[in-house]
C-alpha positions in Angstrom: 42.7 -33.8 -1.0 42.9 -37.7 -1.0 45.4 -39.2 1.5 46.1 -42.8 1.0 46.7 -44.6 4.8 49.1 -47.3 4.2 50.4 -49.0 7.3 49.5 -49.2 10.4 46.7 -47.4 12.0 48.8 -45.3 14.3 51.5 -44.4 11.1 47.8 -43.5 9.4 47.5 -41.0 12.1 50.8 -39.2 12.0 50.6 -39.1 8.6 47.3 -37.6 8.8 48.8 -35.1 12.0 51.7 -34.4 9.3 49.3 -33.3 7.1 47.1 -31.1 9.0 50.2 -29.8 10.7 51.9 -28.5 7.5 48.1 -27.1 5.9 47.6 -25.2 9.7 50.9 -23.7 9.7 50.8 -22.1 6.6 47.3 -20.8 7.1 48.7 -19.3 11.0 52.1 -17.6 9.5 50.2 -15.7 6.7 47.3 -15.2 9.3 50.1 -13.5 11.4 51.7 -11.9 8.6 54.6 -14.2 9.2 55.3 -15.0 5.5 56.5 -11.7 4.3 57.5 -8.5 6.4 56.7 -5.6 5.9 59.1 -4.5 3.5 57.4 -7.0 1.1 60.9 -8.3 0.8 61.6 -12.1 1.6 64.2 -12.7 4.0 64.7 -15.8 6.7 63.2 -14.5 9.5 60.3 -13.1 8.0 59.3 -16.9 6.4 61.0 -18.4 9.2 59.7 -16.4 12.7 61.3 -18.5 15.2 65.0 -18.5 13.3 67.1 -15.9 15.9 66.1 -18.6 18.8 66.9 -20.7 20.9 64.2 -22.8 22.6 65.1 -25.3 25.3 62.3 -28.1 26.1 62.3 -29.9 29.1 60.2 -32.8 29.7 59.6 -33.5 33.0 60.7 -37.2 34.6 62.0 -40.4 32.6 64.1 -43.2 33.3 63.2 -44.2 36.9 60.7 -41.7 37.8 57.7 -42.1 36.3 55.9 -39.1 36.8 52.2 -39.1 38.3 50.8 -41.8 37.5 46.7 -42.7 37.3 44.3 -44.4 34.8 46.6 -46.2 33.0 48.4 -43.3 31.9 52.1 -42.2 32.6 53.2 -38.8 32.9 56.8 -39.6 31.9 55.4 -40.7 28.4 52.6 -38.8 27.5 54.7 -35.1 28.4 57.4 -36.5 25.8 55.1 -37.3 23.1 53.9 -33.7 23.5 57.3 -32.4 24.0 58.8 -33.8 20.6 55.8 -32.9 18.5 56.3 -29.2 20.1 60.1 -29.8 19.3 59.1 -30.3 15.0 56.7 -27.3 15.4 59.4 -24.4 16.6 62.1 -26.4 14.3 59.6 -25.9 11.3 60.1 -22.3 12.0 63.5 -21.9 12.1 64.1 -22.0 16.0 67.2 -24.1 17.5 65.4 -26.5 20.0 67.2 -28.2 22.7 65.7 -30.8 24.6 66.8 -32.4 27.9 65.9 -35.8 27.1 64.4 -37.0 23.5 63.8 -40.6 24.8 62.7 -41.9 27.9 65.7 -41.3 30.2 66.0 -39.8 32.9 69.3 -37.5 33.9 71.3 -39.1 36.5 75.0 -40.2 36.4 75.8 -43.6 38.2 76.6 -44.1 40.6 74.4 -41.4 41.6 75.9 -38.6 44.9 73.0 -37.8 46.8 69.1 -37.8 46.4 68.3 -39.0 42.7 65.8 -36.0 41.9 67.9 -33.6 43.2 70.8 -34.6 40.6 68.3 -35.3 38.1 66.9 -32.1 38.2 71.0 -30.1 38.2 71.5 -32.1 35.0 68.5 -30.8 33.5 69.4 -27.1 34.5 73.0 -27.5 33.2 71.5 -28.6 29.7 69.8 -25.4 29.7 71.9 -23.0 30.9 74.4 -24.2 28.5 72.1 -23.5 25.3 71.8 -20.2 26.6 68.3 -20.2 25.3 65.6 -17.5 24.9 62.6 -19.8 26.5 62.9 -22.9 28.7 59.4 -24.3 28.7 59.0 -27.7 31.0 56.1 -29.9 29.9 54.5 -31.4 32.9 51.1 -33.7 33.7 49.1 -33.3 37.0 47.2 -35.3 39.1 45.7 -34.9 42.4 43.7 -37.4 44.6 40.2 -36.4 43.5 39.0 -37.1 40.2 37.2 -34.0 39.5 39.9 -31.4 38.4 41.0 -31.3 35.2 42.3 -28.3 32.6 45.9 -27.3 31.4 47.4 -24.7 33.0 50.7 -22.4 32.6 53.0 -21.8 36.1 55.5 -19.2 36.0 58.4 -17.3 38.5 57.3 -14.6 41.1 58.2 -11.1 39.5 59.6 -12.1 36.4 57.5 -9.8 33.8 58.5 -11.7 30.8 57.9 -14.7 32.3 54.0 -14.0 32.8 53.3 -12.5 29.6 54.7 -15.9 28.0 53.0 -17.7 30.6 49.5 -15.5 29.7 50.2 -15.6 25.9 50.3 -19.9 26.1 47.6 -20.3 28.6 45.7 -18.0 26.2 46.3 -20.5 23.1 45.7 -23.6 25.8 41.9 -22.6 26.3 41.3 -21.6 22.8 42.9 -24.4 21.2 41.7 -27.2 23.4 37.9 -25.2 24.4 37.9 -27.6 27.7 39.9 -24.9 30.2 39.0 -21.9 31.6 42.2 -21.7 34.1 44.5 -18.8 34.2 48.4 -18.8 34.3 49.8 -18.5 37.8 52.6 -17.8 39.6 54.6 -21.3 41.0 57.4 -22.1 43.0 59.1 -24.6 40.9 63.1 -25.9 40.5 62.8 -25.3 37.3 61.6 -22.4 37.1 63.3 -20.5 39.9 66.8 -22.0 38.6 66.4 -20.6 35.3 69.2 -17.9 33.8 66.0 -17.1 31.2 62.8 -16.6 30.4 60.9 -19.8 31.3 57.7 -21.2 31.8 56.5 -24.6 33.5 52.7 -26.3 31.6 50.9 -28.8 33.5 49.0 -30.3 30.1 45.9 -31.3 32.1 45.4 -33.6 34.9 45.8 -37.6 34.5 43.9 -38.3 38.0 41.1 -37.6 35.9 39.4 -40.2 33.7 38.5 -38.1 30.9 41.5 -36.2 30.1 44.0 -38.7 31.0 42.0 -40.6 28.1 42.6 -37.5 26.6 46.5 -37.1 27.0 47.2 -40.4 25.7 45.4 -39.7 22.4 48.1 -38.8 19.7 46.1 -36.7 18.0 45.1 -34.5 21.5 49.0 -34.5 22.0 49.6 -32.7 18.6 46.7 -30.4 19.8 48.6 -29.6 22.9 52.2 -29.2 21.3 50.4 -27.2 18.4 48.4 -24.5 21.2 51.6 -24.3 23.1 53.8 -23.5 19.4 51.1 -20.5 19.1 51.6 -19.2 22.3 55.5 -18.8 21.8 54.8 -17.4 18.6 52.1 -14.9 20.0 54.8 -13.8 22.9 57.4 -13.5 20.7 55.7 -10.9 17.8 55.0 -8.5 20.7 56.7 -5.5 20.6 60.1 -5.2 22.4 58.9 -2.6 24.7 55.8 -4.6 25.2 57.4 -7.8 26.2 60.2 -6.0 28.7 
């Protein structure tokens, strides 16, 4: 195939992430016998896998809070980047995605009642709740004091079944996709994730406090890796069987 970059360097590389994108997905849906069902007959869902759902993203800070913040790198930005790439994949198969913010914003109403994150964080809950969604996923960045940690890693509620297997099935794609994380999903005692009326899962994408991977993170083309390994994930937890995913 020969791709002609015109533009800028950076529209070279979404063009080129486009690409890839579109070449990848086909090659995963008739990997995963997405394309056709069983019948042989063609029908919406069985070339569109995602298009009974409803997938709410939230990415985490905006607006006034920037997030963690270390080598140059801020959370706020790099988790939408990731966040809005993961937004085209589940729309290219059919899903209804609703995000909590699609710009950097943050969810406060002035004059803001109260503690700021606390409102911020209602806002984003009432956004979900209202879709009524399937998944919430909220796409997060870490960071710590030390340097040394790194590796993405998948948090999810205390006792909620479904809530680990989609947890297991993303951190699954995470280390096999990326092949620099060996860390297991976990439970975590998040807002988000305790507040939620549905299945819902919190990713920490890697850890900016280190140098490597917060180079990492704010590479466009590791972002679409990231969005893309988190896409499979939802798309391996969702082709379980129903009494497998209960």
């Amino acid at each position: 195939m020969r791709i002609l970059l015109v533009g800028s360097k950076k529209a070279g590389v979404k063009y080129c992430l486009s690409c890839l994108f579109l070449l990848t997905m086909l090659a995963a849906a008739a990997a995963m016998k997405f394309l056709l069902p069983a019948s042989g007959a063609t029908t919406v869902q069985g070339c569109l896998p995602l298009a009974d759902k409803t997938i709410v993203l939230d990415p985490g800070h905006g607006g006034y809070d920037p997030g963690v913040m270390a080598n140059n790198v801020e959370e706020k930005k790099v988790v939408l980047e990731i966040a809005l790439l993961l937004r085209d994949y589940l729309q290219a198969s059919g899903a209804r995605v609703v995000m909590t913010r699609e710009t950097d914003r943050d969810l406060l109403v002035l004059p803001a009642a109260g503690p700021k994150k606390q409102q911020d964080m209602r806002n984003r809950m009432k956004i979900a709740a209202a879709a009524a969604p399937d998944l919430l996923l909220s796409i997060h960045a870490n960071a710590i004091t030390s340097p040394r940690w790194r590796g993405a890693q998948v948090f999810y509620k205390t006792d909620h079944e479904q809530a680990k297997m989609l947890a297991e099935a993303v951190q699954q794609q995470l280390r096999r996709v990326l092949g620099n994380t060996d860390r297991l999903s976990k439970p975590g005692d998040y807002y988000v994730l305790n507040e939620a009326e549905c299945c819902a899962v919190l990713v920490e994408c890697g850890f900016i406090s280190n140098p490597e991977e917060a180079q990492l993170l704010a590479d466009p083309a590791y972002q679409a890796k990231v969005a893309w390994a988190i896409y499979l994930g939802v798309l391996q937890h969702l082709a379980q069987p129903p009494e497998t995913a209960q």
